[in-house]
DOKOL-666568 format. One line per 10 residues: number of its first residue (from 1); their letters; for each residue x, y, z of C-alpha. Coordinates in nm, 3 decimals. Layout:
N
NUM	A	X Y Z ~ ...
END
This chain:
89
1	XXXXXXXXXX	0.000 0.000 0.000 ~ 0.103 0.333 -0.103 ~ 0.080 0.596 0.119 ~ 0.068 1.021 0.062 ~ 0.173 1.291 0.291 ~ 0.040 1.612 0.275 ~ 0.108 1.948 0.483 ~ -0.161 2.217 0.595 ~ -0.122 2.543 0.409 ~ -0.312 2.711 0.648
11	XXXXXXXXXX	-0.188 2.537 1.006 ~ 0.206 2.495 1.043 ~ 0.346 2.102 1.211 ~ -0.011 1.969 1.063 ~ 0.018 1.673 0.843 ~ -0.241 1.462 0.684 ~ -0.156 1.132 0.564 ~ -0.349 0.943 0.300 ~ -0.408 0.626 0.097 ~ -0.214 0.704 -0.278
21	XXXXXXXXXX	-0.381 0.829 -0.495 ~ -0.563 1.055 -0.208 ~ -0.955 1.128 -0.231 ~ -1.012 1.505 -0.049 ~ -1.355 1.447 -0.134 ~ -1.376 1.133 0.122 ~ -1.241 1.372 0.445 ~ -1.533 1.509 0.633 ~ -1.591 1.876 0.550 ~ -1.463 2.069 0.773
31	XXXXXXXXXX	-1.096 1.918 0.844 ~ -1.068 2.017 0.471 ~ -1.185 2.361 0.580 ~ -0.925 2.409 0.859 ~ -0.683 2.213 0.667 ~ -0.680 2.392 0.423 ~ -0.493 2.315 0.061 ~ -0.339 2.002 0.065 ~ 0.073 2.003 -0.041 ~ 0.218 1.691 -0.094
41	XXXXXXXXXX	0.566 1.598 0.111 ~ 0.587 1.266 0.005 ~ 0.462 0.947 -0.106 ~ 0.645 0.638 0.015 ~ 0.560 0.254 0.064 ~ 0.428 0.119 0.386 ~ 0.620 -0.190 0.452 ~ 0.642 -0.351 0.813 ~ 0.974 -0.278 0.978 ~ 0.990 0.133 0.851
51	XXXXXXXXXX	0.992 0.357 1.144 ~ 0.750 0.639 1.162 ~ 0.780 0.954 1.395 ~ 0.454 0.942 1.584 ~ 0.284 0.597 1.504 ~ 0.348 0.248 1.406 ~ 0.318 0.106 1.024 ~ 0.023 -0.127 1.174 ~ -0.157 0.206 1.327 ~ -0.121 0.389 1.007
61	XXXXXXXXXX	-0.270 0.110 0.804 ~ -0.607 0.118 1.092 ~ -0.626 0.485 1.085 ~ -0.553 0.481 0.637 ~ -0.870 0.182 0.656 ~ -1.090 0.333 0.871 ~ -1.130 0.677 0.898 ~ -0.916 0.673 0.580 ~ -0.709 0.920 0.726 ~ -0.442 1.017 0.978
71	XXXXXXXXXX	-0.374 1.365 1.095 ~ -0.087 1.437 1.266 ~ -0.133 1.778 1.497 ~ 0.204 2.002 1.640 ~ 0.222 1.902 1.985 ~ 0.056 2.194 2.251 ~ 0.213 2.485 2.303 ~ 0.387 2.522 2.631 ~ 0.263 2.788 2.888 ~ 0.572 2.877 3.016
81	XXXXXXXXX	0.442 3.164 3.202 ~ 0.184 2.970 3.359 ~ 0.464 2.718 3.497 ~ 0.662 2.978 3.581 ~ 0.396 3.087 3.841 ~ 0.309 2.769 3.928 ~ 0.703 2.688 4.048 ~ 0.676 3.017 4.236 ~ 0.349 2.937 4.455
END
């Protein structure tokens, strides 16, 4: 299985990653809103034994069957402020 990586032009660290050839029409209305236009990073095969950043080949391939998607979201933003405070009593 084939599988396409596409950034968010409109949110930065957000990637969406598809069966190849990807179907926008399949993802529910609005992610495509927020997501925004699709840009293509890459397109690569999914075999077992490839490492993946944030998820396994086998979660991928759940997530790429059913929803038929997988977005990948930045992690949060730290508060450093409100640690800083919280450190301080």
């Amino acid at each position: 299985m084939l599988c396409a990586i596409y950034r968010s032009s409109r949110r930065a660290d957000t990637y969406l990653y598809m069966p190849h050839p990807a179907d926008f029409s399949t993802l529910p209305e609005p992610l495509r809103q927020h997501f925004g236009l699709p840009i293509e990073v890459m397109v690569f095969a999914l075999q077992h034994g490839r490492r993946l950043a944030h998820l396994t080949v086998d979660e991928l391939r759940r997530h790429l069957s059913d929803p038929g998607y997988y977005l990948q979201l930045p992690p949060p933003v730290e508060n450093l402020l409100k640690q800083h405070k919280e450190s301080q009593g």
